[in-house]
N, C-alpha and C positions, 0 to 999 in steps of 0.2 A: 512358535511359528516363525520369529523373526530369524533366530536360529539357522532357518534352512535355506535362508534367503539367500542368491548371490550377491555381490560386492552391488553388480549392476541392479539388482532386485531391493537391495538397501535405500538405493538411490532412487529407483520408482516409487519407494515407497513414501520417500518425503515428499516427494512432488505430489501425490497423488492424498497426502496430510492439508499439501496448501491449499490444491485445487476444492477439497472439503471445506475447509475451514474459511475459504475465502466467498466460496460460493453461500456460505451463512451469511459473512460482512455485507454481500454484495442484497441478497434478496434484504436484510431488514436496513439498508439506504433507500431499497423502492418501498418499502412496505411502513416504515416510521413516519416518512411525512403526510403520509394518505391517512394513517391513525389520524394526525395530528388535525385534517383539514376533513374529515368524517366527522371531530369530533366541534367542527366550525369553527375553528382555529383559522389567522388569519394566515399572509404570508409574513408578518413578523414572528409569531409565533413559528410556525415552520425556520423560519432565520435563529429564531432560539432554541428549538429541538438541535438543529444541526451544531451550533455552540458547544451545547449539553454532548452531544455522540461524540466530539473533537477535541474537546479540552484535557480530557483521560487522555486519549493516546496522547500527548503533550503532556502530560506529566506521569507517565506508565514506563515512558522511553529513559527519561534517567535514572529514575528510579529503579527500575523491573532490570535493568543492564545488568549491574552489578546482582543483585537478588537473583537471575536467572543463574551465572554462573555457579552460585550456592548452591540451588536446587535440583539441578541440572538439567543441560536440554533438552530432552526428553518429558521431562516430569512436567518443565516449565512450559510446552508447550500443548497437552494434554490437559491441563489446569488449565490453561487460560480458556479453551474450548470448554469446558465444563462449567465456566462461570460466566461465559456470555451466554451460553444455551439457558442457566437457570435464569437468570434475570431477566432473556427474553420469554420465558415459560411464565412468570410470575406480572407480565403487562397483561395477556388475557384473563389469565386467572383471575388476579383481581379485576379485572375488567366487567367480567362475569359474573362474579359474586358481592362482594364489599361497594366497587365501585372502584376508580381508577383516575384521582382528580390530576391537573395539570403537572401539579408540583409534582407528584408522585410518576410521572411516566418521564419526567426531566429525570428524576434521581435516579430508577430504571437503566433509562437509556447511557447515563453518565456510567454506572458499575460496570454496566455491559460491554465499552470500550475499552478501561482501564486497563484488562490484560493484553491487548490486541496487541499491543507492541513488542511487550515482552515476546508473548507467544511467536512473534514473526522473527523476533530475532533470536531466539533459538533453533526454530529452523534453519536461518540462515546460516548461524557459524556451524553446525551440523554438515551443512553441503560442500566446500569445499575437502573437507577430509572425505568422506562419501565419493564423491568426485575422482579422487585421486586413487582410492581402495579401485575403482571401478573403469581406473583406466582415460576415462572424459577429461578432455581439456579443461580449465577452467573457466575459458569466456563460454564454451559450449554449454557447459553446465549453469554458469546462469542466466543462459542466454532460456534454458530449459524452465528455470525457476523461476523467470520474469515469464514465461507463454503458457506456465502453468497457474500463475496469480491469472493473469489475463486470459486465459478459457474459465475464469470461476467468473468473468465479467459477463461470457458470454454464455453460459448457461446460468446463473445466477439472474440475470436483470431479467431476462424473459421469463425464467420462472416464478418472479416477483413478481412482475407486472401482470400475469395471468392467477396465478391467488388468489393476488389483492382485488381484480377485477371478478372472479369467480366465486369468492370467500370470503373477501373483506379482509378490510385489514389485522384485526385482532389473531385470524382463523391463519392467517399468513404465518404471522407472527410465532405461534404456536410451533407451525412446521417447521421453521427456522431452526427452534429450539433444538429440534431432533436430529438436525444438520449438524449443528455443533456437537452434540451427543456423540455421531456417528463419527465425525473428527477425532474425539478426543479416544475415542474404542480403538478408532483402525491407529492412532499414533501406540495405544498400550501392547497390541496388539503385534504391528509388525515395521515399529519405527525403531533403528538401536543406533548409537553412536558409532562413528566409524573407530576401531582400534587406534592408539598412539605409541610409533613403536621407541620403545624404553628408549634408546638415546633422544629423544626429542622431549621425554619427559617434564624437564626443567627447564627446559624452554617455554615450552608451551603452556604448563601451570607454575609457575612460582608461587611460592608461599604468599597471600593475601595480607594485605597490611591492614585491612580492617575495612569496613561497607562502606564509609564515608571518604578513606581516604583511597578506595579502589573509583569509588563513583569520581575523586579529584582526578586521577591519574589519568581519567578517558576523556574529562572535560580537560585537560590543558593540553591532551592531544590534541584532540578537536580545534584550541583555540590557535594551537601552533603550527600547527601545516598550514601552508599559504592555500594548497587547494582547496583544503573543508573550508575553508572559510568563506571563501569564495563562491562555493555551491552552495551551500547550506545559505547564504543570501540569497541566490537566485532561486531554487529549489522553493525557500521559504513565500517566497512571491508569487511565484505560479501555481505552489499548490493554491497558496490564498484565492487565486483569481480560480483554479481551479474548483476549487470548492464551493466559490461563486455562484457558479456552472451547474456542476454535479448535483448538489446537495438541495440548493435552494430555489434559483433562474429557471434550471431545467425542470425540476418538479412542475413549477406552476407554469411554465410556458406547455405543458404537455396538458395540462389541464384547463388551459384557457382555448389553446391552437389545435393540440393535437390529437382528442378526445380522452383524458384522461391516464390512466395507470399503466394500461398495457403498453398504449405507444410510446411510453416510457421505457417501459423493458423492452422495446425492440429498439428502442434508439442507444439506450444505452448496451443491452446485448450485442449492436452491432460495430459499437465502437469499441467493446471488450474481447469479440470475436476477430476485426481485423488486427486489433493491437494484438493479440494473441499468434496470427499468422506474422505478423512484423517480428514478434520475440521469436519463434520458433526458427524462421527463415534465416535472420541476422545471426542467431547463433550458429548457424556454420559456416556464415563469409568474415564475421567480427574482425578475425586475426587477420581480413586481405583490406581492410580498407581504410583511412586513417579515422582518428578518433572525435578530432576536435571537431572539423570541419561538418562531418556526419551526423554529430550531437545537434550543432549549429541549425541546418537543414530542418531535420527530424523534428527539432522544438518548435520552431517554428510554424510548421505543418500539424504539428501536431494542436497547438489550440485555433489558428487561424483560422481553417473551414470552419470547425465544429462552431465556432463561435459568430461568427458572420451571418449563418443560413439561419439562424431564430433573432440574429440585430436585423434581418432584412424583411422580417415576419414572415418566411416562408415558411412553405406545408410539408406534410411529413416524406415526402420521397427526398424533396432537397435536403431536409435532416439527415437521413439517414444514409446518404448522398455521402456528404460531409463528416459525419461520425464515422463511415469506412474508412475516407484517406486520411484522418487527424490521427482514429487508430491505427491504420498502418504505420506510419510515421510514430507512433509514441511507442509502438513495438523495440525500437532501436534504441530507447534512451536508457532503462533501467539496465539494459545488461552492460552497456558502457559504461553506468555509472558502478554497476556492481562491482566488475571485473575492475576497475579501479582501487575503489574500495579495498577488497579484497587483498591487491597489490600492494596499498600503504599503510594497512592496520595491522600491526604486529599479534600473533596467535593469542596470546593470553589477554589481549582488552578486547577482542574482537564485540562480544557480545554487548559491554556496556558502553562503545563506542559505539556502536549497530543503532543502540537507540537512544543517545544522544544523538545522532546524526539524523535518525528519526523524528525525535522530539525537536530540534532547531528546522527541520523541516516542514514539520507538522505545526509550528508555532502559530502559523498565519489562518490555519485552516479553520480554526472556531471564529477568527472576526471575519473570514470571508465569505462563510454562509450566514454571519446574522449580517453583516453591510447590506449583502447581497437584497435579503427581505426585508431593507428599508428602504433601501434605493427603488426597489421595483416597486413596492408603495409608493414613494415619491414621484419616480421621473416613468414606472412603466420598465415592463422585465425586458421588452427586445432595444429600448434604449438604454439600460443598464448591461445590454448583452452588447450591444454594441462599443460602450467606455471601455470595460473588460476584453475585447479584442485588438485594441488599440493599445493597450498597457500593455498586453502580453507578448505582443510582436516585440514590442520595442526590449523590454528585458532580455528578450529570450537570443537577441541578438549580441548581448555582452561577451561571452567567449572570442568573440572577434577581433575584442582589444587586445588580445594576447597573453605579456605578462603571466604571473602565475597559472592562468588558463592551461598553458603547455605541458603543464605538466598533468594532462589527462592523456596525454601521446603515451603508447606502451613505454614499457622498461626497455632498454639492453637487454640480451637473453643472458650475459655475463650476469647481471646483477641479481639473480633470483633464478633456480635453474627446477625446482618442481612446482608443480602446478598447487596453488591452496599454501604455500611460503609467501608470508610477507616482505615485500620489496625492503621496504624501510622497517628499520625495529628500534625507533624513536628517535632517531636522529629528523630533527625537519629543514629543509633550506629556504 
């Protein structure tokens, strides 16, 4: 089937991989903590369910980097869908039959992340060759691939939140499974590498010096560009506070304020839905507007509202008020950051770079949803929503010092002249 595909028909078909695969991630975020607080689990507990889902992808990212390019992307990303589907199929089951104790739905949920990373970063070094077979710019293209994560936010969270309000959590869970199933089918199915034409060969795979010392060569990229290093702090922070937010604050504030599970998926659908219109839109003005400044703005906007309308105990219209323009605004940041990326990772590290750069991003994200369920035990969720809107302003405002920051401003067109070529091929300044 993939066969018949056009160039541009290659390229729908990954987008339309993520939009799957992520619409899985997104329903069992709504439908995990409702298991957990069904099963009279506190909000600590919920704080250490989200630990448990976060800690794998933080260590799946450097690990799975190097491992993916062995396996290949394709393979690697069809696998990973297939083992978060079984492990979320295997929480009801046992649920239903043997029984389904704490520990056991921690170990569950921990298996069930593990590949997430890998899997995404194979998609990702997949799109820029795809891209370019097909003609797309490349900030278009992941401007495409960041509005296509973010429509899985927005049909994903509603559809969670109506499940698990219809069917309970376990019954959610189960359909989840079949989600990822369906991912891993349509990637066998009509996902293929874009071709690499024979003079690029040697560029683009060099002979592998061995798993350990491929996984060294992405980590000392990583530690040597002044820009990763730079994002990958702030990145790591915000997810933290993000995660806050998402995983653990927002659950229980929906269920103390805002009747429960659904109006969770509509808050979160709706800030997945504008963020989705923000990715889509951005990617065909990207190349007219500058970089730094934009990012600057966008971050800022982007946790501000969302975070403010539940520190101020309001009801669910001003939520969801607030999760449109935070989404709008967060629409703009993943494809600047991609399209970066992209520019300074040389073709053969790309993938185990992808999830290093994932994994130092993701570092923060398992202590900031357990913080998250001790603070809101201690001081109360909309005054721990409130500390978390205040920390996040102020981070998000660092690009402003400059310095290595600037170097998030596009290339020269001199310096890199087809789209999905790396700017730099390991020299760093």
């Amino acid at each position: 089937m993939a066969a018949h595909l056009s160039p541009r028909g290659r390229l729908r078909a990954l987008l339309a991989v993520q939009v799957v695969s992520r619409v899985g991630n997104v329903v069992t975020t709504v439908a995990v903590p409702f298991a957990v607080l069904a099963r009279g689990g506190s909000a600590t507990d919920v704080g250490i369910t989200a630990f448990m889902a976060t800690v794998p992808i933080v260590l799946g990212g450097p690990f799975g980097g190097a491992l993916v390019e062995r396996v290949g992307f394709v393979r690697s990303s069809a696998w990973s869908d297939v083992i978060s589907g079984a492990t979320l199929l295997a929480m009801p089951v046992l649920a239903w039959t043997v029984g389904l104790p704490f520990w056991a739905l921690l170990a569950l949920v921990f298996v069930s992340g593990l590949f997430d990373m890998p899997g995404e970063s194979a998609r990702r070094v997949l799109l820029p060759g795809l891209a370019t077979a097909a003609g797309v710019p490349l900030e278009r293209a992941v401007g495409h691939f960041e509005a296509s994560a973010r429509l899985s936010v927005l049909v994903g969270a509603p559809v969670g939140g109506i499940l698990v309000a219809a069917l309970g959590p376990m019954p959610a869970l189960a359909c989840t499974a079949l989600v990822f199933g369906a991912a891993a089918l349509l990637t066998a199915l009509v996902v293929r590498e874009a071709p690499t034409p024979v003079a690029d060969v040697a560029a683009v795979a060099p002979e592998s010096a061995g798993y350990w010392r491929d996984i060294a060569e992405g980590f000392r990229f990583c530690v040597r560009d002044p820009f990763f290093r730079l994002i990958i702090a702030l990145v790591l922070v915000t997810n933290l506070l993000d995660a806050a937010r998402s995983t653990t604050l927002l659950p229980l504030y929906a269920d103390e304020r805002l009747g429960g599970a659904q109006s969770l998926g509509f808050v979160t659908g709706t800030f997945g839905g504008a963020a989705f219109l923000g990715s889509l839109v951005f990617g065909y003005v990207a190349h007219r507007v500058p970089r730094r400044i934009t990012f600057v703005v966008c971050f800022v906007l982007a946790g501000g509202p969302s975070l403010l309308a539940p520190a101020l105990g309001l009801g669910l219209p001003w939520v969801l008020g607030a999760a449109a323009l935070s989404g709008l605004a967060a629409g703009a940041l993943n494809p600047i950051l991609g399209a970066v990326e992209l520019e300074r990772i040389p073709v053969h590290i790309r993938a185990r770079v992808f999830g290093l750069l994932g994994a130092g991003s993701w570092a923060g994200i398992p202590l900031g949803g357990l913080l998250a369920g001790v603070a809101a035990d201690g001081i109360g969720v909309s005054t721990t929503f409130g500390v978390v809107a205040c920390i996040y302003t102020v981070v998000t405002l660092a690009p402003l010092l400059g310095g290595s920051w600037r170097l998030m401003e596009r290339p020269a067109p001199s310096l890199g002249d087809r789209a999905g070529e790396p700017v730099y091929t390991g020299r760093h300044e």
